[in-house]
C-alpha positions as CSV (number, residue, x, y, z in Angstrom):
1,X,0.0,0.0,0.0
2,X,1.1,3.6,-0.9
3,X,2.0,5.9,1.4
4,X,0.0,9.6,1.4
5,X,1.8,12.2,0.7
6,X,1.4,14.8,2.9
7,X,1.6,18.6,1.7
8,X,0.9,21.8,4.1
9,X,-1.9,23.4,3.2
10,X,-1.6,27.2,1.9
11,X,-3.2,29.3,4.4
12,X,-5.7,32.4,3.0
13,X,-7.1,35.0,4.5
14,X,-10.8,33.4,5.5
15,X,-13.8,35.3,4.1
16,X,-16.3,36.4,7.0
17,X,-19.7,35.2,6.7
18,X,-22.6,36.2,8.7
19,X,-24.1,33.1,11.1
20,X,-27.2,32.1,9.6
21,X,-29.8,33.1,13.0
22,X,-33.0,32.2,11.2
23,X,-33.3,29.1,13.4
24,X,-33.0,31.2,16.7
25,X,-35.7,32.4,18.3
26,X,-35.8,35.9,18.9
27,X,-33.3,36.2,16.2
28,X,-34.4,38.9,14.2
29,X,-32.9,40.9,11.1
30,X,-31.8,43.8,13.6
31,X,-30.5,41.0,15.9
32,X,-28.6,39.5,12.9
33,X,-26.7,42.2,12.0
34,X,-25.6,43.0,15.4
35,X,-24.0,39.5,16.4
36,X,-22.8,39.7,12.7
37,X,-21.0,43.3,13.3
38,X,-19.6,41.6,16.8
39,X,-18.1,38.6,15.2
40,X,-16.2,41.0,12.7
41,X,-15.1,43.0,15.6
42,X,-14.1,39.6,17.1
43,X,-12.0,38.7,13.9
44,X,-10.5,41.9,13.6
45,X,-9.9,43.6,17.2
46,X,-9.7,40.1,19.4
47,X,-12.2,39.2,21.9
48,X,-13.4,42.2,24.5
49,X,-14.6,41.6,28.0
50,X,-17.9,43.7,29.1
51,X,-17.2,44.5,32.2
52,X,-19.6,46.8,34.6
53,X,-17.8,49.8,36.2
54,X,-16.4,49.1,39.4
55,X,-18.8,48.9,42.5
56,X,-19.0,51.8,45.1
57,X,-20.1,52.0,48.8
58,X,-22.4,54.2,47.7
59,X,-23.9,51.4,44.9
60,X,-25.6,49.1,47.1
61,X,-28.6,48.7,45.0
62,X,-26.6,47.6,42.3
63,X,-28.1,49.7,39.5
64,X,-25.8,52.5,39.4
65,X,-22.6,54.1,40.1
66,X,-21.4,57.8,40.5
67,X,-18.3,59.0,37.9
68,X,-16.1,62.7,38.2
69,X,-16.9,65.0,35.3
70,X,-14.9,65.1,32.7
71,X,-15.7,68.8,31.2
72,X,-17.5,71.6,32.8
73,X,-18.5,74.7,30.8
74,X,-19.8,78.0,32.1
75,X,-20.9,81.3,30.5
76,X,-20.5,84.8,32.2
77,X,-22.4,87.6,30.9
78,X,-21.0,90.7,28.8
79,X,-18.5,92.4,31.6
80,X,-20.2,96.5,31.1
81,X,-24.1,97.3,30.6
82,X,-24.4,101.0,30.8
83,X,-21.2,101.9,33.3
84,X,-17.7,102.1,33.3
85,X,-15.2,100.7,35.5
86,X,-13.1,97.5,35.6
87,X,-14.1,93.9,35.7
88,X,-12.0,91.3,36.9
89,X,-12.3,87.4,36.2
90,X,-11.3,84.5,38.8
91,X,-11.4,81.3,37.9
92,X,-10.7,78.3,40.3
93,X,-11.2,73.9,40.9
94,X,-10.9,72.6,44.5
95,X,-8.8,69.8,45.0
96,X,-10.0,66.1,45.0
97,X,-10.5,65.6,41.6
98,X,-8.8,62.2,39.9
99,X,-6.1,61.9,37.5
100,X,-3.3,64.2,37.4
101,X,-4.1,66.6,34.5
102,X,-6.6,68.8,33.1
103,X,-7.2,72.3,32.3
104,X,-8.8,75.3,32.7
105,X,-10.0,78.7,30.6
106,X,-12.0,81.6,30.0
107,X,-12.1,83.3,26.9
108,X,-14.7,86.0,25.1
109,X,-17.5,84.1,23.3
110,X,-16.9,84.7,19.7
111,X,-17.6,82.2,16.7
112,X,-14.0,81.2,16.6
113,X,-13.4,80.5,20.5
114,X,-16.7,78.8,20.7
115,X,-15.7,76.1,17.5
116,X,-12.2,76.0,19.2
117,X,-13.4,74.8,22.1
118,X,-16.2,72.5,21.6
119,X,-14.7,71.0,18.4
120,X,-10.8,71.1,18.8
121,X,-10.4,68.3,15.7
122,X,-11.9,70.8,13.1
123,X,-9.1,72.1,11.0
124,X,-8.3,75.7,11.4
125,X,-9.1,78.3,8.3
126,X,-5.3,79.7,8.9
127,X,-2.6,77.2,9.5
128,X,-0.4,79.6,11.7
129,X,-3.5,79.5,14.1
130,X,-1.6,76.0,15.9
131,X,0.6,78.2,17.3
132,X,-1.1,79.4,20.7
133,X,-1.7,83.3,21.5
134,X,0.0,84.7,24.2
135,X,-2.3,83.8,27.8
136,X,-3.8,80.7,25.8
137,X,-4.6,77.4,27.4
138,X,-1.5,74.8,27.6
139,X,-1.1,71.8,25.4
140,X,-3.7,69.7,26.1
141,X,-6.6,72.5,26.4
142,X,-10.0,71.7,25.5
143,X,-9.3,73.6,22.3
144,X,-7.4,70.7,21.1
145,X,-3.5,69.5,20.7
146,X,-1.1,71.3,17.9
147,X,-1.1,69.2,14.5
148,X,0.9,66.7,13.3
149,X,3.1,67.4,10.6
150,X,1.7,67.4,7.2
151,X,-1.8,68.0,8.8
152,X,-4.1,71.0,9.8
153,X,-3.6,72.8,12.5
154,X,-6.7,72.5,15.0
155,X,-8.1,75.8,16.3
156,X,-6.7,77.4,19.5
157,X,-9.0,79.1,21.7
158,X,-7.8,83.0,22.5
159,X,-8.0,82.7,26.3
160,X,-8.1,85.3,28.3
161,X,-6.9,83.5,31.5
162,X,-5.9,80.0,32.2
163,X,-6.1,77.9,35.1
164,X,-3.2,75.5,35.8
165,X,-4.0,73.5,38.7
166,X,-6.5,72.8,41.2
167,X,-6.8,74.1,44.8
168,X,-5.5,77.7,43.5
169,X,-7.0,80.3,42.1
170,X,-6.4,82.4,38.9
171,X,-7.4,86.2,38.0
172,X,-7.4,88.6,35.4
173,X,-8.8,91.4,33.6
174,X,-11.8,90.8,31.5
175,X,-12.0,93.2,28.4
176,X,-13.6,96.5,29.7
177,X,-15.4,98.3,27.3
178,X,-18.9,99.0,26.0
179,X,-19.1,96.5,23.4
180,X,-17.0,94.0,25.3
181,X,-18.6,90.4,24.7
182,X,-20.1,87.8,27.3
183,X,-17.2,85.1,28.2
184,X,-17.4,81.7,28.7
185,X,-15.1,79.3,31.1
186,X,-14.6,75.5,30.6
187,X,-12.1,72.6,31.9
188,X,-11.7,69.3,31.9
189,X,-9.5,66.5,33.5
190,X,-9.1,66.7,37.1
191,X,-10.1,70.6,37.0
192,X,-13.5,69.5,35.5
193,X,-15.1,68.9,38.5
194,X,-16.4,72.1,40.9
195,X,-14.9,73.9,38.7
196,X,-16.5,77.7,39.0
197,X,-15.7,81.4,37.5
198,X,-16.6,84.8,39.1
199,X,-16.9,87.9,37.8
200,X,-16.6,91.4,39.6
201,X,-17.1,94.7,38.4
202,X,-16.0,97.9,40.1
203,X,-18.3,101.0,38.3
204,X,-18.8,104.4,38.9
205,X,-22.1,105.5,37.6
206,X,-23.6,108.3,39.8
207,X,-21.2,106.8,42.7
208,X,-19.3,104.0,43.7
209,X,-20.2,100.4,43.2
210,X,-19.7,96.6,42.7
211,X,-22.0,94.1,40.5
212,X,-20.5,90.6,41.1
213,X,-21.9,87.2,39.1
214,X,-21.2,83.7,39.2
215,X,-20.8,82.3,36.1
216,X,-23.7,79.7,34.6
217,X,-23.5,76.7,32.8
218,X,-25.8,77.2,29.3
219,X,-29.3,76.2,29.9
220,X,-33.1,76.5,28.1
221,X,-35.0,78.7,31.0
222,X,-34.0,81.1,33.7
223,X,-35.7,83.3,36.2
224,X,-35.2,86.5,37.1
225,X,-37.3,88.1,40.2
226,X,-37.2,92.1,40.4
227,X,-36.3,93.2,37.7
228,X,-37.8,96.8,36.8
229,X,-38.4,99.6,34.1
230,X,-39.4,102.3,36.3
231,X,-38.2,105.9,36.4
232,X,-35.5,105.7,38.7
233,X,-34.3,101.9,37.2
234,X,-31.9,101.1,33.8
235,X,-32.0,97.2,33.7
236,X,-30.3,95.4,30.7
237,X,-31.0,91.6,29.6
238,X,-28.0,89.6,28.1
239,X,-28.0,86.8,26.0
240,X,-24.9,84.5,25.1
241,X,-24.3,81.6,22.9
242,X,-21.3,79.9,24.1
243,X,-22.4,76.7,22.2
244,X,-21.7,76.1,18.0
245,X,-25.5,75.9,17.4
246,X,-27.9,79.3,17.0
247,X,-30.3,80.0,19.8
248,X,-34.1,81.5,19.4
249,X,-35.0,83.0,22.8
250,X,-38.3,84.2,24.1
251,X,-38.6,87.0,26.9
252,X,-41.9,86.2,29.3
253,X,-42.2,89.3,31.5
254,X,-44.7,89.3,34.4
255,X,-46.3,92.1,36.1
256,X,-48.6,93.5,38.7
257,X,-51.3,92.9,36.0
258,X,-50.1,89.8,34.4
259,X,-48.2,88.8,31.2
260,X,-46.7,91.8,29.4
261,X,-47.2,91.2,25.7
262,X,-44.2,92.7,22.7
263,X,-43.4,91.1,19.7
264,X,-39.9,92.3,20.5
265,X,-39.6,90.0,23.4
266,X,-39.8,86.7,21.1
267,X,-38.1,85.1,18.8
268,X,-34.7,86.8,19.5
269,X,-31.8,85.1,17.5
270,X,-28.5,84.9,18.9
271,X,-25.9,83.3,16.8
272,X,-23.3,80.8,17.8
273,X,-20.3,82.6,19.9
274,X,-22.4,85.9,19.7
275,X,-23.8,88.1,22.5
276,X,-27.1,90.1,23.0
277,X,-27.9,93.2,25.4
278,X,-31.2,94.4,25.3
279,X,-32.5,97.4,27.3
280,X,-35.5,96.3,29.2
281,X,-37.7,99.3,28.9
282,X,-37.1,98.7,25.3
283,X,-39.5,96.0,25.9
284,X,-42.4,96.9,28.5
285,X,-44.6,99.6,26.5
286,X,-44.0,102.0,29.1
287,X,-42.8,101.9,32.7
288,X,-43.2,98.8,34.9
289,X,-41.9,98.2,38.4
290,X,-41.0,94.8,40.3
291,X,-40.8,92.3,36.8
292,X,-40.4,89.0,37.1
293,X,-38.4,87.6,34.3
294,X,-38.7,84.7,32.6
295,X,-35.8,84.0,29.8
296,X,-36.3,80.2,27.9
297,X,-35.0,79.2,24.6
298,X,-37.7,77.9,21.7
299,X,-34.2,75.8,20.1
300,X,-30.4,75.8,21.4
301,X,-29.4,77.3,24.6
302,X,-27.4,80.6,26.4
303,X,-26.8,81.8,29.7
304,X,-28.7,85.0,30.9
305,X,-28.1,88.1,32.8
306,X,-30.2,90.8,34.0
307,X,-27.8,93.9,35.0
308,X,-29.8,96.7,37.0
309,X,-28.5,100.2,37.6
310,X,-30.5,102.4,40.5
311,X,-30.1,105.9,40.5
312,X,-28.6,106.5,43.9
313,X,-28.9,102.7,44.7
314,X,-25.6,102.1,42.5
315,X,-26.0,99.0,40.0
316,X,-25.7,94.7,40.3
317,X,-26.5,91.3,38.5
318,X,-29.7,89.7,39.6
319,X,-29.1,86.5,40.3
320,X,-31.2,83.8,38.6
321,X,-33.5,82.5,41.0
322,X,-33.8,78.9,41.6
323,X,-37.3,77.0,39.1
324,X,-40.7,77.7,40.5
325,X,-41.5,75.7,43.1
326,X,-43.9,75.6,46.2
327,X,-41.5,76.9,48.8
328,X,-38.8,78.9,48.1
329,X,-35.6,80.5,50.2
330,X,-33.7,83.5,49.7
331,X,-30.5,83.6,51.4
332,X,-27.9,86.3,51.9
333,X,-29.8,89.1,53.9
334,X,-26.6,91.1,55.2
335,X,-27.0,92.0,59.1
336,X,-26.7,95.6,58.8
337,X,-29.5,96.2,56.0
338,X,-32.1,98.7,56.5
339,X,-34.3,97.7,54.0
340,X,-35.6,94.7,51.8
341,X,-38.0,94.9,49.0
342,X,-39.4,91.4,48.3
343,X,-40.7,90.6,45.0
344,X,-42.8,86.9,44.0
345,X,-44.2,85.7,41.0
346,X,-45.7,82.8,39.4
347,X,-47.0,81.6,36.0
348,X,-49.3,79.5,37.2
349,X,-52.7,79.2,36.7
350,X,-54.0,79.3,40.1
351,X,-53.4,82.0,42.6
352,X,-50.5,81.4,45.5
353,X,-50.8,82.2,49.5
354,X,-47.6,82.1,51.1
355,X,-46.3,81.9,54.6
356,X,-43.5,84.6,55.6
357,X,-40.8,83.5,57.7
358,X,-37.2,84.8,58.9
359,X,-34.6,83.3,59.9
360,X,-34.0,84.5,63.7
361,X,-31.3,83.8,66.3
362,X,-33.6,81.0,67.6
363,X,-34.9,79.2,64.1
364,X,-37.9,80.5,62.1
365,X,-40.2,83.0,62.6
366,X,-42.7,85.4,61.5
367,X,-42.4,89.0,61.3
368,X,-45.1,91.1,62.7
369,X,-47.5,92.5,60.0
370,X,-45.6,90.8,57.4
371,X,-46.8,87.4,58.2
372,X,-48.5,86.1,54.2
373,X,-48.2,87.4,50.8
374,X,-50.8,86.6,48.3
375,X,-49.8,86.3,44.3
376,X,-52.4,85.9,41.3
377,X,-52.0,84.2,38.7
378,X,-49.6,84.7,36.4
379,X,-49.1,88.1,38.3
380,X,-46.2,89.4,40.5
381,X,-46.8,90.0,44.4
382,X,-44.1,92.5,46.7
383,X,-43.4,93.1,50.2
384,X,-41.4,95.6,51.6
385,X,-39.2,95.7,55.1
386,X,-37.5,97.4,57.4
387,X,-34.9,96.7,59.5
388,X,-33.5,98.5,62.6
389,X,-31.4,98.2,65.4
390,X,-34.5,97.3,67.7
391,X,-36.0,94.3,65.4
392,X,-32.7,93.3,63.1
393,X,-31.1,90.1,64.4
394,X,-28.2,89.9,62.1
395,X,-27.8,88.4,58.9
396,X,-31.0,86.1,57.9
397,X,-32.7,84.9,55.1
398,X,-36.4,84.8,54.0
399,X,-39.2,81.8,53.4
400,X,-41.8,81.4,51.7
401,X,-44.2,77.9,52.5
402,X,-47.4,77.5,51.5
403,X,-50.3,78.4,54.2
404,X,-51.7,75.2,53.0
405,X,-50.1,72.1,52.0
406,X,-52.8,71.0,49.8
407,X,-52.4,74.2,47.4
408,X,-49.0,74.2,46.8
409,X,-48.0,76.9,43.8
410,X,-44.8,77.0,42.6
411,X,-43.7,80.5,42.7
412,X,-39.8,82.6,42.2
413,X,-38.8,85.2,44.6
414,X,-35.9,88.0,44.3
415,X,-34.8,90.6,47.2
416,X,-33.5,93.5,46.5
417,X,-31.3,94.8,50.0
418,X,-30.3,98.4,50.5
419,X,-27.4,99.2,52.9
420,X,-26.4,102.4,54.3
421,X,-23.8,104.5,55.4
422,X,-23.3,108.5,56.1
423,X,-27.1,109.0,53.9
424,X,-25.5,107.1,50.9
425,X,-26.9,103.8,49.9
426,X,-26.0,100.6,47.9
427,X,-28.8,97.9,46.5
428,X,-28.0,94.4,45.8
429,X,-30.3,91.8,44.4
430,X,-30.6,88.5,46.0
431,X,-32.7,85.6,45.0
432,X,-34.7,82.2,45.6
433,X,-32.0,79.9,46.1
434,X,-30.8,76.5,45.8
435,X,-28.7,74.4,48.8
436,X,-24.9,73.9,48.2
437,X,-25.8,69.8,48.2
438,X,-22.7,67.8,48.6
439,X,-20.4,71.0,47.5
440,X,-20.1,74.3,46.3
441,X,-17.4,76.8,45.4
442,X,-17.4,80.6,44.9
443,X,-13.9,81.3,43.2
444,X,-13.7,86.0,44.1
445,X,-13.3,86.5,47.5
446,X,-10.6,89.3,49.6
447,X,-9.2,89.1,52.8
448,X,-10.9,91.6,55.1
449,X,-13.6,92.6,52.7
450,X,-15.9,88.9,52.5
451,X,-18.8,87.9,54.5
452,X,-20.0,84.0,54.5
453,X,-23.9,83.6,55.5
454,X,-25.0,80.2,55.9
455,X,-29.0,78.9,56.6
456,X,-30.1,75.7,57.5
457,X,-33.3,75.4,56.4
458,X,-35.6,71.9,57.8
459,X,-33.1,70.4,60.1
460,X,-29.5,71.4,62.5
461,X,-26.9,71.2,59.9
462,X,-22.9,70.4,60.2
463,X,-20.4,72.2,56.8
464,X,-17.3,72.4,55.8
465,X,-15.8,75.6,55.1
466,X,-12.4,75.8,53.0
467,X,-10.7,78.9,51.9
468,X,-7.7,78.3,49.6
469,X,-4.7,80.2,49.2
470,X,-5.2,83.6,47.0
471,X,-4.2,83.9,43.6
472,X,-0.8,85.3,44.4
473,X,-0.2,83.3,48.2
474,X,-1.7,82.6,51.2
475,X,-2.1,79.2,53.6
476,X,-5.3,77.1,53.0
477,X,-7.6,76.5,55.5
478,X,-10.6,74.3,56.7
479,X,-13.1,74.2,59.6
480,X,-16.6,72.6,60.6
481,X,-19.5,75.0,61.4
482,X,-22.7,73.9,62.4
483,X,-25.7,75.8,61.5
484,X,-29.2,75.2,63.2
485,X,-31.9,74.8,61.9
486,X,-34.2,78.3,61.0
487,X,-30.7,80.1,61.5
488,X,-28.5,82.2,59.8
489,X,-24.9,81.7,60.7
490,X,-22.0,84.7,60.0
491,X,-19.0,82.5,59.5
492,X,-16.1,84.2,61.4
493,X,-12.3,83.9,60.7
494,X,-12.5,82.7,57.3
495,X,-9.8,84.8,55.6
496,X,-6.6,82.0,54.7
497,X,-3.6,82.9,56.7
498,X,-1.8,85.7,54.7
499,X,-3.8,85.9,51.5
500,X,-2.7,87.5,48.9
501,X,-4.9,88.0,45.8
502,X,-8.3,86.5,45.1
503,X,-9.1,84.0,47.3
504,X,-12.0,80.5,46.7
505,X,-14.8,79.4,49.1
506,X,-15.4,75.9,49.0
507,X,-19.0,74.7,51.3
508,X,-19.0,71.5,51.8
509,X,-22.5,69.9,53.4
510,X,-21.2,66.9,56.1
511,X,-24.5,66.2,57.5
512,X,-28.0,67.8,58.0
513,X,-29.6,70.3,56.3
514,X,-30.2,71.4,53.2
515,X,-28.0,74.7,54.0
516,X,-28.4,77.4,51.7
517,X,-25.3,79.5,51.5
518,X,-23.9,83.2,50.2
519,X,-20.9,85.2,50.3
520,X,-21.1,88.7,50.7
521,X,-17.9,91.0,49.2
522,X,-18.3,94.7,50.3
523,X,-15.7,97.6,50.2
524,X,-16.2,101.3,51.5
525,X,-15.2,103.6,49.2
526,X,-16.3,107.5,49.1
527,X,-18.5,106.6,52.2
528,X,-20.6,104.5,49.9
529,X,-21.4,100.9,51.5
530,X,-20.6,98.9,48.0
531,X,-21.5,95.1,48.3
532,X,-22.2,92.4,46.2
533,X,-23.7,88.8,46.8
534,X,-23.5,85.2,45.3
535,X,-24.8,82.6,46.3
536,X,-22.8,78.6,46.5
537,X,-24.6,76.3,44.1
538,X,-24.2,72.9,43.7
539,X,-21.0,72.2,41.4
540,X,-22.3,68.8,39.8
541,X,-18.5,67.6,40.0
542,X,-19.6,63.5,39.7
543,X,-22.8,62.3,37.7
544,X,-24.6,58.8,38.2
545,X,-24.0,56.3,35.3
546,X,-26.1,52.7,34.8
547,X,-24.2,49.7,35.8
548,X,-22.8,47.8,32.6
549,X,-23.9,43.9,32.5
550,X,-22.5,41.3,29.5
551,X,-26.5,40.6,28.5
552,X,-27.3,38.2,25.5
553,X,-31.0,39.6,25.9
554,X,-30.1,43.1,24.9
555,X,-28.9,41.8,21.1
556,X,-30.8,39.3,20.9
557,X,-34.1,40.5,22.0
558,X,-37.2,38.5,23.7
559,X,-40.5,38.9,22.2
């Protein structure tokens, strides 16, 4: 008998064909192609593992897990609306976030930044744009990476000031001028997370004065509570589109009498990277005091800013208030302010009857003759107080409950405060606010000039305070204040051991609460009381993410 020969085969490249599913059940065309797509992945990457993302303490219920940020992005409105003076900008990330790089920037929102910084892979119209402008961002900014040789250069974003490293703060000037634009702030990496911008302005219009702002992530609807076009007021509305897509904005302004109606107010276009000012009285058919301002998008988004100036008041942002809801707080009342001018709206259709609290040295209560405010629907409602030696019991904060639980309205609230000194006053604007939750940052504050209020509003409350070193030196430092319940507490010693610069607030809640929380920055120049308030909102820094599980069921399907 012969021997076989035996030859090695030639090996060839096998040609991939799809498994034939018909026979399985479940197995439909959609459920084909997808086990089809992961065999060729299979064949051409090797096999992956699905894995779920690691389990926390926190994850006990096994459906989800919390992850840091990876990019945070702010907008800050246009710097001067009807003054002159100087604005500075202070940007700042507390420490704790993972990994060991990131970055951080502010730069004016024009058409250019904004496509620089949201897509930093588009090619840049002039090559000699790779190379970064003096005060840019540092390799690695969100504006993207110089090219490679032989490609396009990706766009650079212009920054104004860049931030190089967590638990320090950085400032600069903004650009101070009429037409300057609205800026916007963003990092990522392991300054991503808390990461916060503030912007003050120093003015002389008619006197001394200081507006301050915290800047806003973009969003679809804000609310703004006493706003005015009265004779003795000059309020501005700003628009900014910090994203690469156009916005359409509408303007709802409430009165005393209800719903004012302009076709000015609506459909206002504001371009990608563009910014808007619009005077307010533009828009009211004549004067009308104690607005309520309601700013929402019909497509795309911006952040907002209403800038008030009050002849012999002196000027200041209002702050957004927090969305409509049932009960609202408004934090921040300074101890020596002599009067407080309340204003409440809603949109509703029904009417809202609230209770009026303060916030005393021994929790809650109600002032005399001031004890309910009522507000029709769709309407604005205000109150007005005064405060003197005799009845003031420091710094406090307002709130408003409903006198019945079973007609709960959801309402906004502003404040406007007016402080005194030698027959010269300055207003501020405070508003409905929102509690600090697990941490909070406010990134301007000076040695010898800041003020740190914090409420605890349903239950005794325990925080963190940390103030970091200041821009140009300083010692950080940290200490645990407890707050009671229906009080407002006037944090003492909070200045970091020889500060120099701009100095960050960080609130951290450790148990109790919810606190509500505002810093107050004040000067006196010229005998005139200047001040300015922000309030600590949540910074977001981690977001919950669905658990991951290696499931058969999702490709195949089940009918």
């Amino acid at each position: 008998m012969k021997k076989p020969t035996l030859k090695a085969p030639k090996l060839k490249a096998p040609k991939f064909k799809a498994p034939d599913l018909s026979g399985v059940a479940g197995g439909s065309r959609t459920g084909q192609s997808l086990l089809a797509g992961v065999a060729v992945l299979g064949l051409v990457f090797g096999v992956a593992e699905l894995r779920s993302p690691a389990t926390t303490a926190a994850d006990t219920g096994g459906g989800r897990t919390t992850a840091q940020v990876e990019r945070t992005a702010l907008v800050c409105p246009p710097p001067m609306q009807g003054v002159t003076g100087s604005t500075s900008l202070t940007l700042f990330s507390p420490e704790g976030g993972t990994g060991s790089t990131g970055t951080g920037l502010i730069a004016n929102a024009s058409a250019a930044n904004v496509i620089a910084a949201q897509n930093p892979g588009q090619p840049a119209a002039d090559p000699a744009a790779s190379a970064a402008p003096s005060g840019a961002a540092p390799s690695g900014q969100p504006s993207g990476a110089p090219a490679a040789a032989g490609q396009s250069a990706a766009p650079v974003v212009d920054a104004l000031i860049s931030l190089a490293k967590p638990g320090v703060p950085v400032t600069g000037p903004a650009n101070n001028s009429d037409t300057a634009p609205g800026t916007f702030a963003a990092a990522t990496g392991n300054l991503a997370p808390g990461f916060t911008a503030t912007q003050v302005t120093t003015s002389e219009n008619g006197g001394t004065s200081l507006s301050g702002a915290d800047c806003v992530p973009s969003g679809t609807s804000f609310w703004f509570a006493g706003a005015s076009t009265g004779p003795n007021r000059v309020d501005y509305v700003t628009l900014v589109n910090a994203d690469t897509l156009p916005a359409v904005v509408d303007l709802k302004m409430y009165g005393e009498k209800g719903l004012i109606d302009n076709e000015l107010a609506t459909g206002i276009a504001v371009a990608p990277g563009q910014s808007q000012t619009l005077l307010l009285s533009s828009l009211t058919k004549g004067p009308v005091d104690d607005l309520a301002l309601h700013v929402v998008t019909r497509s795309g988004r911006i952040g907002a800013g209403v800038h008030a100036i009050d002849t012999g008041k002196g000027t200041d942002w209002l702050e957004p208030s927090a969305d409509p809801a049932p009960s609202v707080t408004v934090p921040g009342i300074p101890g020596d302010v002599t009067t407080a001018h309340l204003v409440v709206a809603t949109d509703s259709a029904d009417d809202a009857d609230l209770k009026v609290q303060l916030s005393g040295k021994n929790g809650w209560f109600t002032p005399a003759g001031k004890e309910s405010i009522h507000v029709k629907a769709g309407m604005t409602a205000v109150l007005d107080f005064q405060f003197t030696a005799e009845t003031r019991e420091g710094a406090s904060a307002i709130r408003l409950t409903p006198t019945s639980p079973d007609h709960p309205t959801p309402v906004v609230a502003g404040l406007r405060v007016d402080r005194e000194n030698k027959g010269k006053t300055e207003a501020a604007w405070l508003s409905g606010g929102s509690p600090v939750g697990a941490r909070a940052s406010v990134a301007d504050n000076r040695a010898g000039q800041t003020e740190l209020l914090l409420t605890a509003v349903d239950a005794d409350a325990k925080v963190r305070v940390t103030s970091s070193a200041g821009a140009n030196g300083g010692t950080p430092g940290s200490k645990d204040v407890d707050v009671p319940v229906g009080t407002t507490v006037t944090v003492e010693g909070i200045d970091p051991a020889g500060a120099n610069g701009p100095y960050a607030l960080t609130v951290q809640t450790v148990s109790g609460g919810p606190v509500l929380a505002a810093r107050q920055l004040s000067a006196v120049t010229k005998d005139v009381p200047t001040f300015t308030t922000q309030q600590f909102r949540d910074d977001h820094a981690t977001v919950e993410v669905p658990r991951v599980a290696a499931d058969p069921g999702v490709v195949l399907g089940t009918r």
